[in-house]
C-alpha positions, 0 to 999 in steps of 0.5 A, a space after each residue: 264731914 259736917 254738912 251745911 242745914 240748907 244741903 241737908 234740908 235739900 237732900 231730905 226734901 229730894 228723898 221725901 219727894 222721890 218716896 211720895 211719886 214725885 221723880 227728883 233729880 239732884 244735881 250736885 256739882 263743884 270742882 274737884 276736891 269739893 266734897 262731891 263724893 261725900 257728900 254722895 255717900 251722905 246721901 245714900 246713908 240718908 236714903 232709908 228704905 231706898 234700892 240704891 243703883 251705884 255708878 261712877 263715870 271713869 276717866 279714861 281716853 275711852 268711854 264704852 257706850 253704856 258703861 254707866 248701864 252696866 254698872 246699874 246691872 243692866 244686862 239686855 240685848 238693848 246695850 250690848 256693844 256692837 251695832 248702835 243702839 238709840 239711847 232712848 230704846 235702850 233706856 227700856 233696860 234702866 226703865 225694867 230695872 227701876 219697875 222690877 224694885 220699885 215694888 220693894 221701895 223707891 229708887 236712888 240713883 247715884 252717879 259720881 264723875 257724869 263728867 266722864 261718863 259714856 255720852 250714851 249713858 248720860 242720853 239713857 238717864 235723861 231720857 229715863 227721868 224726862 220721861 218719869 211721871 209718878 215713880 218713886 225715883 230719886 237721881 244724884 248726879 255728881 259732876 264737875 261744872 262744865 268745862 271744854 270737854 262737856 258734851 251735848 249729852 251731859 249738858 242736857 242732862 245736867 239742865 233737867 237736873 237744874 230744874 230741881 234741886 242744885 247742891 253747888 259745893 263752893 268748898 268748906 265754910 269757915 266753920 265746917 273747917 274749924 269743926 274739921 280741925 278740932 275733931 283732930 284737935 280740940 285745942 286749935 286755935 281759930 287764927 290757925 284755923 283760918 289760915 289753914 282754911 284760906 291756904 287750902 280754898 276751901 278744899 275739904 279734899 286738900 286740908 283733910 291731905 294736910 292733916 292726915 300728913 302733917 297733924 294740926 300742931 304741925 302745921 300750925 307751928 310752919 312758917 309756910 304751909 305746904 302748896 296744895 299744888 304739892 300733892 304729887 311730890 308729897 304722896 312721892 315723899 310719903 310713899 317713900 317711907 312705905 313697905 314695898 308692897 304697899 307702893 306696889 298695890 297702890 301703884 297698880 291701883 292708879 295705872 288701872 285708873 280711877 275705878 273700882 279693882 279687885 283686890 286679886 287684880 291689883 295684886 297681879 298687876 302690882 306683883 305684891 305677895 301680901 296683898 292683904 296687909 297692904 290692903 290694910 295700910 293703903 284704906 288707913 291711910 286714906 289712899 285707898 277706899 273700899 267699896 263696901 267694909 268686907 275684905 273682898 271689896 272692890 277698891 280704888 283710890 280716895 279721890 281723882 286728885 289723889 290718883 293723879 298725884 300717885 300717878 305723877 309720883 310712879 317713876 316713868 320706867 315702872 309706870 310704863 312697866 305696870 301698863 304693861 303687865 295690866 295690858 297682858 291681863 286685861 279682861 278684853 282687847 280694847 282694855 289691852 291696847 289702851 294700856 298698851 298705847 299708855 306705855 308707848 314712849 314713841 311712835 309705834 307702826 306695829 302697834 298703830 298697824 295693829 290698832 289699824 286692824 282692830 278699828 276696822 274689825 270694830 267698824 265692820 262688827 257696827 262698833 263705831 265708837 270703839 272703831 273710832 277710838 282705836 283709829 284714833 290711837 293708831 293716827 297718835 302712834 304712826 310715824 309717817 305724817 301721811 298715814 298718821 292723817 289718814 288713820 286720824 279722818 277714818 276715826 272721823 268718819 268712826 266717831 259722827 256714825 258713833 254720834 259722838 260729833 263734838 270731838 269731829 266739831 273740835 277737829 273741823 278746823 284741822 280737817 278743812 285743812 287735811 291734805 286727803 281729799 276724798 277722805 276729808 270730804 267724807 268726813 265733812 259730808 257726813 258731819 253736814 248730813 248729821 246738821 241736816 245740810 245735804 245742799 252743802 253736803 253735795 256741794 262737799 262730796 261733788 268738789 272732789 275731782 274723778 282723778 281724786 276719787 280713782 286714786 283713794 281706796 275702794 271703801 274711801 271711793 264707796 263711802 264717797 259716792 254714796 254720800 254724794 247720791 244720798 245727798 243729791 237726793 236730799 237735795 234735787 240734783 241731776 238724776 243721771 249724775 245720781 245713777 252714776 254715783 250708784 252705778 259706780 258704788 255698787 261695783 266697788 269691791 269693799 263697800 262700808 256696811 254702814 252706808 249700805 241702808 243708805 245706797 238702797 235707799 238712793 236706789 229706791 228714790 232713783 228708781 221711784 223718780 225714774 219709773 223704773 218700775 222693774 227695779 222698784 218691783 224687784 225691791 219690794 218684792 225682796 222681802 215676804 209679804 208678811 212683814 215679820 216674815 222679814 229676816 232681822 238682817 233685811 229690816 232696812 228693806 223692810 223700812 224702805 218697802 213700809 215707807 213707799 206704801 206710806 208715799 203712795 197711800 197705801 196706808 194698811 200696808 205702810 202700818 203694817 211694815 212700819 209698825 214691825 219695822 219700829 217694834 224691831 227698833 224698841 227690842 235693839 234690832 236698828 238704827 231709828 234714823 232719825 226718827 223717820 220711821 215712827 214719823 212715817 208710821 204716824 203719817 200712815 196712822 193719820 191716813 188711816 184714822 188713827 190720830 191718837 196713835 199718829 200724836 203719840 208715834 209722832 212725839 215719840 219720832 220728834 224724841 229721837 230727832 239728833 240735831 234737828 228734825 229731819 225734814 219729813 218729820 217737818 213736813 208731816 207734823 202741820 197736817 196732825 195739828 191742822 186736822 184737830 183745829 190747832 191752826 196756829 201751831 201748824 201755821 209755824 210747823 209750816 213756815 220752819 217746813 218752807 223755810 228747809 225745804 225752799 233751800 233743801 228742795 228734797 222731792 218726797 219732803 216737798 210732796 209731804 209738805 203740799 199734802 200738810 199746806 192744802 190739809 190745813 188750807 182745807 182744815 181752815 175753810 178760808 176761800 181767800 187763803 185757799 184761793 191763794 194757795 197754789 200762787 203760796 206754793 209756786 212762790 215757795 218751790 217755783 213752778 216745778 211745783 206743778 210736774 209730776 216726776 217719776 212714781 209720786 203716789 196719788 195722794 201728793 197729785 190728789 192735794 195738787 189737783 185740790 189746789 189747783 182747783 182751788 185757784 181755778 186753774 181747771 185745766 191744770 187739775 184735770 191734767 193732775 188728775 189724769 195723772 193721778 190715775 197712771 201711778 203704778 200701784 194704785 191704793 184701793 181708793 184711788 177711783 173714788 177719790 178721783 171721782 172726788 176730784 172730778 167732781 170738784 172740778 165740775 162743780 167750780 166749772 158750774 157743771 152741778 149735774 156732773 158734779 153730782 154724778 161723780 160725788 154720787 159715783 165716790 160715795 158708791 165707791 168708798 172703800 174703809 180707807 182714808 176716814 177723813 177723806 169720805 168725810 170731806 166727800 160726804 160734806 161735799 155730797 151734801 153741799 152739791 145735793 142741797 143746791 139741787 134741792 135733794 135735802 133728804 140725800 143732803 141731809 143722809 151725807 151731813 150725818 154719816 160726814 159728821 159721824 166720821 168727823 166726831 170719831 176722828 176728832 177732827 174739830 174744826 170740820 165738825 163745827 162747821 158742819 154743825 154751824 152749816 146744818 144749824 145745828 145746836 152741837 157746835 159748841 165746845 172742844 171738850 164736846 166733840 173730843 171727849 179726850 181735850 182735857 188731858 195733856 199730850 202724855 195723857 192722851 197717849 197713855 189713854 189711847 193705848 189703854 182704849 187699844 188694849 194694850 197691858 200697862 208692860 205694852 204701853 211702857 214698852 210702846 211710850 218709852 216708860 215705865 210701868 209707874 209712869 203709866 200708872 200714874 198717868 192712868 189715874 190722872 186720865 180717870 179723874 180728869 174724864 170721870 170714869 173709874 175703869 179702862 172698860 167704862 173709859 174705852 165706852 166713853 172714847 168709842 161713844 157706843 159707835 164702832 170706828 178708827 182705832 184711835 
């Protein structure tokens, strides 16, 4: 086929780009027929030099996750069928691949039919590319234009391909189609040419059919040319004039569909004696194509156009027949009932009963996409309307924990409707928790009677209540309606695997809430000390146990459990959940000082977000941009935080939330916005604000107290401060932070001797934790000292607060110290953070390189590859002057030992 000089120009400067370092994505889209693949087997003969990965998305009803994964050769634990994998993790597969070739020549990816490929594959190549700095990589994707069945996945990926090149094929030009027809016969003339050219609409698919069939002089000779609609009955016509055996190779090859088959494989189903002479016919023929020119080739047909037209022309009997013996040959069982389900001509209870029994097999061994499709297939093939109901809202329920959500949106309008009602409300509780809208979730689950409940099954009657405590956490409801719900839910004989994180998660918060402090105790203490002493199995309790340590400010043990639990996640083992637990490692990270690696953990967890952010990402991203000066991106994180929260008022987002608003209130040092505080707070959440529920962690009443000191509410600060002392679990800096606060209170109270006292007391008191805070204390030790005319001491407290300060990064208090102190330092950013000048990216790859981290560790760690981390490296050494990880490492740490940052 002859190319247009600008395609050609744009696959040559995509394969130039790709050697040069520069990852290229190139799309290539157009309606069947047009061309698309060919014009990806020009590329890949274009691609000289190149490791070319080859992979097609396959038309069938059912898409297994990673699909595209393994056809690349990705073999690895991180996309093995079975529990649910997070695309981005098991990217690092792909990512491996790539660095393992890269060495030997750049990369070529070539995907044909995206539009039918696994939606977990296409997230694995968007974020293989969206992530790429510096690889050698070029990615080809062939795909038809949107239509209703794209999913959220494949257009994502097709946009980050519409950032570079687009090879949009429109069909054959005029004069590709008159080079076409002389190539068979020099002597066409042109009006004939453009006849056949205008009749065919420019589909190189449908003139090169006509002119294999028919022959130029032919068909310029009809009075009318054959319809291009006509395929099916044309491939009938002309099948029937072929050898038995040919028909049959054919035949099986579109039953099996349009992948690649061996030819042994296409021999039995088909029931052909000589398959090699078929074999021969069919690739002359144009009917069937090789994958490579040996004999032992994989096969399948020309196009999808001709697939479908074979398929039409089988006769129903045998099509059913050849389903058949392809089901009783099949490579594994799902590949059996989807051919069996093929051949069923009419309701089939046997078979939907079995479909029923290895959906629920699926579900329980985590494969929920697989569970879903059976489901599924079971609901299509049940007789019964009542059942057939029921099997189609458990295959629901399947698909949103498979996150394959957009075939459940395309049903919502059936589902309102479903007359199940514990079932339905399931799937519309969980397809509401999904989009982030627990309040309605609640309100979903609530609506569905006890009489309801008690007479739906005992996974159904499970599911239910834990959707309905799960959600009444989420959204502030009644404690004791909640400890019901649980109650209830823990003596359910069949309870769903897949929402037992959630049951102990609701346990967790209940107990919290309710200061059980047995049950509490019981929970965390379930699992060893050490946190990778902790059974695989029990990593959720692991989660739970590292997310209160990082509530309660106990920040050392929270990294640690998050940090194993977020490790576990990378290497395959669980569900990230939204990206909560790298948030919550980031919220520990910042307590400890850590912000470079709070910044990267952060980004990585906004990476993950499905749909929305969750709110306690919301809630902690204001208090990362506050710190570091970028008070006008924490001004809008906290107004999206306020605007979820006030709706959805979920008590531990909420805590997170006043910590973020009193941090970038601290951070501001604008005493009218401070003043004011409190009132912002009371006006947002009302003034339940101000009680102190259940096991809260002094951390959230320490940051109330400020507040309220703030407003000059003393009272109210001392009653907070009280109760800051009476959590359980104190963290090892509760009392010098109290003392702090006491302080503080002193202070506004005109008490400056006492106020000395406690920040005296505080000062004494430091333990290595909460680097920010003996900051903030050493700031007021000195504005208390000076006023009592003790300069020395004034002065002794400004240069250990300014030091703390600098390590961290943490800008806008170092120039204010600097402009209180007089002193000549308070000058740029690039200053006092030797790291501003690099991009986000950047600083993520450098603070890993300053923690010692192998370029493999940080590829691991960032979701990247070797070369990416490469790349990056070289743009960090130009850009902050050094030569070397030893003399960047000195540059960072500034010859002062500090926080790992």
């Amino acid at each position: 086929m002859l190319w247009q000089a600008e395609q050609l120009s744009k696959i040559s400067a995509a394969l130039d780009a790709a050697r040069g370092g520069q990852p290229t994505v190139l799309g290539v889209l157009g309606e069947p027929g047009m061309g698309k693949t060919s014009l990806l087997r020009e590329i890949a003969a274009r691609s000289s030099g190149f490791n070319v990965l080859q992979a097609d998305g396959r038309e069938s009803a059912y898409r297994e996750p990673f699909d595209l994964l393994r056809q690349f050769g990705v073999h690895d634990d991180l996309i093995d069928s079975g529990n649910f994998r997070d695309p981005l993790v098991a990217t690092q597969g792909l990512r491996y691949l790539v660095d393992a070739l890269s060495p030997s020549g750049p990369v070529l990816i070539l995907v044909d039919d995206l539009q039918w490929a696994d939606q977990e594959s296409v997230e694995s190549l968007y974020w293989l590319v969206h992530r790429a700095y510096g690889d050698r990589l070029l990615m080809v994707l062939g795909s038809r234009p949107e239509g209703p069945a794209g999913t959220d996945a494949w257009r994502r990926l097709v946009q980050q391909a519409s950032r570079g090149p687009v090879l949009s094929l429109t069909g054959l030009s005029f004069e590709q189609a008159t080079a076409a027809v002389l190539a068979v016969d020099p002597g066409a003339a042109p009006d004939d040419v453009r006849r056949l050219w205008d009749h065919c609409a420019r589909s190189p698919f449908h003139l090169d059919s006509l002119l294999r069939q028919y022959g130029f002089a032919e068909l310029a000779a009809m009075r009318y040319l054959p319809a291009p609609g006509e395929l099916a009955a044309r491939t009938k016509t002309e099948l029937a004039h072929s050898a038995p055996a040919v028909v049959s190779l054919v035949h099986a090859s579109a039953v099996l569909g349009y992948s690649w088959q061996p030819l042994p494989r296409l021999a039995s189903v088909g029931q052909v004696d000589d398959p090699a002479g078929a074999r021969e016919a069919l690739v002359q023929a144009g009917l069937l194509v090789a994958r490579t020119p040996d004999m032992t080739s994989p096969l399948r047909t020309s196009h999808t156009l001709a697939r479908a037209a074979i398929y039409q022309s089988i006769p129903y009997a045998r099509r059913r027949q050849l389903h058949l013996r392809a089901a009783e040959q099949a490579g594994n069982v799902m590949e059996s009932l989807e051919h069996r389900v093929a051949a069923a001509d009419h309701y089939d209870d046997a078979l939907a009963a079995e479909l029923e029994q290895a959906a629920r097999a699926s579900h329980a061994a985590g494969d929920f996409r697989q569970a879903g499709q059976m489901a599924r297939w079971a609901s299509e093939l049940t007789d019964d309307a009542a059942l057939r109901n029921r099997r189609w809202l458990d295959a629901g329920v399947d698909m949103i924990l498979a996150r394959d959500v957009g075939w459940v949106r395309q049903q919502l309008p059936a589902i309102q409707s479903a007359p199940d009602l514990a079932r339905r409300a399931v799937v519309q509780g969980l397809m509401l928790g999904v989009e982030k809208r627990w309040l309605d979730a609640w309100a979903t689950c609530t609506s569905v009677s006890d009489t309801v409940l008690d007479q739906a099954d005992s996974v159904v009657r499970y599911r239910l209540l834990v959707l309905t405590a799960w959600s009444m956490i989420c959204a502030g409801r009644d404690l004791e309606e909640l400890a019901r719900r649980l109650t209830r839910a823990a003596d359910e004989p069949a309870p769903d695997r897949a929402l037992i994180g959630n049951e102990i998660f609701a346990r967790g918060m209940l107990s919290l809430r309710r200061r059980d402090m047995a049950t509490l105790d019981k929970t965390v203490n379930s699992i060893p000390a050490r946190s990778s002493d902790t059974p695989l199995q029990l990593t959720y309790k692991l989660a739970w146990r590292g997310s209160v340590h990082a509530f309660w400010g106990d920040a050392p043990a929270a990294e640690a459990d998050l940090a194993e639990v977020t490790t576990r996640i990378r290497t395959g083992v669980g569900d990230n959940s939204d990206g909560i637990y790298n948030g919550l490692l980031a919220f520990a990270r910042w307590q400890n000082g850590a912000w470079n690696l709070a910044d990267a953990e952060m980004r990585i967890a906004l990476d993950h977000v499905v749909e929305q952010p969750h709110p306690m990402l919301r809630a902690i991203v204001p208090m990362l941009h506050a710190a570091r000066g970028d008070f006008d991106q924490a001004d809008k994180e906290l107004r999206q935080a306020a605007d979820v929260l006030q709706v959805m008022p979920w008590r531990e987002p909420v805590h997170l939330y006043v910590i973020s608003y009193v941090a970038r209130l601290h951070a501001g040092a604008d005493p009218g916005a401070q003043q004011t505080g409190l009132q912002q707070l009371r006006a947002v959440f009302g003034d339940s604000i101000l009680t102190v529920p259940g096991f809260t962690g002094a951390l959230w009443i320490f940051h109330l107290a400020i507040a309220a000191i703030w407003a000059g509410e003393l009272d109210r600060a001392g009653e907070l401060i009280g109760q800051g002392e009476s959590q359980p679990h104190p963290p090892r800096w509760l009392e010098w932070v109290l003392a702090w606060a006491r302080g503080l209170v002193a202070e506004s109270a005109g008490a400056i001797e006492r106020a000395r006292l406690q920040l005296d007391a505080a000062v004494a008191g430091f333990t290595d934790d909460l680097p920010l805070y003996r900051a903030h204390v050493l700031a007021d030790h000195a504005r208390v000292a000076a006023s009592q005319d003790d300069l020395a001491a004034a002065r002794r407290s400004l240069e250990a607060a300014g030091q703390l300060y600098r390590i961290l990064g943490a800008v806008p208090y170092l120039v204010r110290l600097n402009e209180t102190a007089g002193s000549a330092e308070s000058g740029s950013l690039a200053e006092m953070d030797v790291l501003s000048a690099l991009s986000d990216r950047e600083r993520d790859v450098a603070t890993l390189l300053v923690s010692g981290l192998t370029y493999a560790q940080i590829a691991r760690d960032l979701y990247v590859t070797r070369a990416t981390v490469g790349f990056h490296t070289g743009r960090i050494y130009a850009k902050t002057g050094v030569t070397s990880r030893a003399e960047l490492i000195d540059l960072v740490r500034s010859g002062t030992p500090g926080p790992r940052n």
